[in-house]
N, C-alpha and C positions, 0 to 999 in steps of 0.2 A: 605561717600559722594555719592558715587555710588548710595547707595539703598535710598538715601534720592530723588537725581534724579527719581530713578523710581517708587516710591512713588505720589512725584509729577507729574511726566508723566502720573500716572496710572489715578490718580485724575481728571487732568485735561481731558484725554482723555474720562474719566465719562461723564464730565460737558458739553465737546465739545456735545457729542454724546446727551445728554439731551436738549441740547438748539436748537439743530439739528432736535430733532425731531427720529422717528424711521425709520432707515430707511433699507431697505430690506438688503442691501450689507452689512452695518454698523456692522446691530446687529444679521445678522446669525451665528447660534452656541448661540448665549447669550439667556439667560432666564431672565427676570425681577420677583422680589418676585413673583408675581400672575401667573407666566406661570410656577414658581417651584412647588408651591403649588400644581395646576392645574395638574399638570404631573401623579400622580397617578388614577386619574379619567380620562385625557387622555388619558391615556395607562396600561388599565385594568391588564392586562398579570403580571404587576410589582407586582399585591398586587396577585397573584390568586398559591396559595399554592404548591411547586414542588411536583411530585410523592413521592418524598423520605421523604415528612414531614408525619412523624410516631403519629403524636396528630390528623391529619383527622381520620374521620370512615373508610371511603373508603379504605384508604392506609393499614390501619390496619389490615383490614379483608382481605386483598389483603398477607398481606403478612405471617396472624399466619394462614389463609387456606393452604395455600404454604407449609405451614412448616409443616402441618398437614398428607396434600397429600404427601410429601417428607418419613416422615417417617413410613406413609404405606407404600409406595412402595419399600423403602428402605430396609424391613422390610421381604417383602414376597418374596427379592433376598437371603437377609440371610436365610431364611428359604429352599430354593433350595439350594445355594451353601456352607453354614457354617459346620464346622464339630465340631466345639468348643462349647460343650454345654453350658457354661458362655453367650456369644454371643447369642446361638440361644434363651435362656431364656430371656435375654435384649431387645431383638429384636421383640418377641411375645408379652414384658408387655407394650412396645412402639408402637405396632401394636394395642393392644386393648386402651390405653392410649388415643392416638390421634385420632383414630374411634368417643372417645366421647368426645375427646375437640371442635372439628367436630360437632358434635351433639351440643354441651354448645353453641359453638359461632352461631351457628343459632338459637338457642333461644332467643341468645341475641339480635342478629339482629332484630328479629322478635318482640320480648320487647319492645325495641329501636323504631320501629315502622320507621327507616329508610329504605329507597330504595336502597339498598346492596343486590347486586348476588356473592358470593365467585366464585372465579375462578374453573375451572374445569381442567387448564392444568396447569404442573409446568412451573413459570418462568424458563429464558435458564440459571439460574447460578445454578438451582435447577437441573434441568434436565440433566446440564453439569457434575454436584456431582455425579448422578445417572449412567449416563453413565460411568463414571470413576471406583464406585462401580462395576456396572456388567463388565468392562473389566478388574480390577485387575485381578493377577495372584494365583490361588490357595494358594500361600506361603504368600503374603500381602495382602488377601484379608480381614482377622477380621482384622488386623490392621488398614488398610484402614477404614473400619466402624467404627471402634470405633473414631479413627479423627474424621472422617466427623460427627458421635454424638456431638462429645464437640465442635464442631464449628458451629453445628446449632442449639444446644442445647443454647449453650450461645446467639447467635444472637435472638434468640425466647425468653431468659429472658430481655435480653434488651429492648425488642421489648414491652414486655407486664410491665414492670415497668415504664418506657414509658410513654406508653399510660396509664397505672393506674395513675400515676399520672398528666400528663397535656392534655389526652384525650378530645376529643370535646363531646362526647355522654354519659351518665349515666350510661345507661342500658351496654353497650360495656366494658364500665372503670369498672363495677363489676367484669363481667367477666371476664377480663385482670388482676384483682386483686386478684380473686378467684385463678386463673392459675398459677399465678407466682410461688408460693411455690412448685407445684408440677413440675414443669421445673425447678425448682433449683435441685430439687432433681434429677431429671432425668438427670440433668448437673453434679450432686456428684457423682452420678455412672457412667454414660460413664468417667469421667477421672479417676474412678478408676478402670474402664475396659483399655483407653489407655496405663496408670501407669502401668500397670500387662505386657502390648504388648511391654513397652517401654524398662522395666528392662529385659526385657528375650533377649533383641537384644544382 
């Protein structure tokens, strides 16, 4: 009985408000069909794509440069501080690896004929990884690295299957497709560089 009341209340208060006319008090806060409609064209912001959607170019090359720049630098720590030849071998084939993924996605860009500058600094979640690396302690320091591999390694295959598949740009979604198998791979060994750090604890 109740919801039949408010039902008809709701109704009626419709019909009140219609026959009424619009009126500023009445109908603030309500949208009629054509101001719902309207709303995205109103208010631009709602359709315009967040940082984090990974099918942009932009976003994309924003973030496998990052990942690129991350594992040079990460790379030429291990090579000061590592004593573990396993490591410091991973570390060199990961340093020349990404030199020319570096090199591939600006061609691609360039291909692509889009207006994309890759970053030139690491993001602060990249740079925070790095600082963490150079401050571990001598005893977890290859351990340390090799984590930080299979967690950026995986994030980087996500990243480029991804985009190889619902990409916005051609030339880019090649590249992202090209890369992927060899980031797998690079993902099969760091965890079986982790596996090796994990069993000896």
């Amino acid at each position: 009985m109740t919801r039949k009341l408010l039902i008809v209340g709701a109704a009626f208060a419709a019909l009140s408000l219609a026959a009424c006319g619009p009126k500023a008090d009445d109908t603030k806060g309500a949208a009629t069909p054509a101001e719902q409609a309207a709303t995205p064209d109103a208010n631009p912001a709602a359709t315009v794509p967040t940082p984090s959607d990974e099918t942009k170019a932009a976003t994309f090359v924003a973030k496998a440069a990052a990942t690129d720049m991350y594992e040079v630098e990460a790379s030429k720590v291990v090579a000061k501080r590592s004593t573990n030849a396993e490591v410091k071998k991973f570390a060199m084939m990961m340093e020349k690896a990404h030199t020319k993924t570096t090199a591939d996605l600006k061609a691609a860009i360039a291909a692509s004929g889009a207006m994309i500058t890759p970053p030139t600094a690491l993001p602060a979640d990249l740079q925070d990884k790095l600082d963490d690396l150079n401050k571990s302690s001598d005893g977890d320091f290859d351990k340390t690295y090799a984590d930080d591999q299979v967690d950026v390694h995986q994030a980087a295959l996500n990243l480029m299957q991804r985009y190889a598949q619902d990409g916005d740009t051609a030339a880019i979604k090649a590249f992202a497709a090209a890369t992927a198998p060899a980031v797998q791979e690079h993902l099969n060994m760091a965890e079986g560089l982790k596996n090796g750090f994990d069993k000896a604890k």
